[in-house]
N, C-alpha and C positions, 0 to 999 in steps of 0.2 A: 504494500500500500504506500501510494507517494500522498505529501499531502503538501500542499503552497499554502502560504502565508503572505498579504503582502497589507504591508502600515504606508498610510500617505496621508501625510498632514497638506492642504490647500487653505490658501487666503484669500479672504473673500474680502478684496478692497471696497471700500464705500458702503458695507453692509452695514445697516445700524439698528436691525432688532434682531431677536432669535425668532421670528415670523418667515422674516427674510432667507435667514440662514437654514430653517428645516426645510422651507421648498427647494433652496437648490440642493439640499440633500436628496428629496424625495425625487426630485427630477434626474441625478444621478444614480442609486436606485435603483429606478425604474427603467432606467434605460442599458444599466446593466445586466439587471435580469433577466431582460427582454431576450439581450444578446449573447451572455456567457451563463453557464450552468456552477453558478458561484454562488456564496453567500457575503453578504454585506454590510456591514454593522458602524455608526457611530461611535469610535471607541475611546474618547479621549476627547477634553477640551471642551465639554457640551453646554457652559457656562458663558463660551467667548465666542463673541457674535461673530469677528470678523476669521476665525480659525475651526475650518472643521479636519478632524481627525479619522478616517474610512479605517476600516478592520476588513479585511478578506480573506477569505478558504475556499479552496474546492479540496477534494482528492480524486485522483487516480490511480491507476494501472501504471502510467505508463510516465515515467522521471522525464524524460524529453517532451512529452506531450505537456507536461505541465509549465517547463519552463516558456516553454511558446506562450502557455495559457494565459501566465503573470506579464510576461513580456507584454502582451496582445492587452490586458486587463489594465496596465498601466500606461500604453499608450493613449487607448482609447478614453480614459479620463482627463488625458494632457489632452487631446483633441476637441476634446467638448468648450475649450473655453468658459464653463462656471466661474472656472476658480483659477487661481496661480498653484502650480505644484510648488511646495516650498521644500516637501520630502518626501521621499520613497523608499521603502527598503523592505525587500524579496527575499523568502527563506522557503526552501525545499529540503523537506524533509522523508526520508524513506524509513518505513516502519516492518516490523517481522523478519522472518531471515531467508525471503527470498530475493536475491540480487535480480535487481532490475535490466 
């Protein structure tokens, strides 16, 4: 079992309520769901209007299948223009003792 992790902090210039800042959450989201078979969670900073902090997982089968999958998951949130990425950081991990 492989599984990805991936943390990305974005700033959300000129934001100035948490009204604001849950719709571009939910519009990110939603448009990830749409497209990757991931999960997606606010995980960090849920206090600070202009910083949202994303949590992601999938698992797989298959250690190269995932790396695309994060690669592909953290483009496609730099492309959406929401927000400014300010951080990213990608962790793949393989569990049980079958080599991949």
């Amino acid at each position: 079992m492989v599984v990805g992790c991936c943390s990305i902090k974005l700033v959300l210039h000129g934001n100035r309520s948490l009204k604001g800042k849950r719709s571009v959450l939910r519009t990110i989201k939603d448009r990830m769901k749409n497209k990757f078979n991931i999960s997606v969670s606010e995980v960090g900073d849920q206090d600070v209007w202009q910083v949202l902090h994303l949590g992601i997982a999938a698992v797989s089968s298959d250690f190269r299948y995932m790396e695309g999958l994060m690669a592909q998951v953290v483009h496609f949130i730099d492309n959406l223009h929401l927000a400014e990425m300010s951080h990213q950081e990608s962790k793949i991990i393989r569990f049980g003792d079958d080599e991949l």
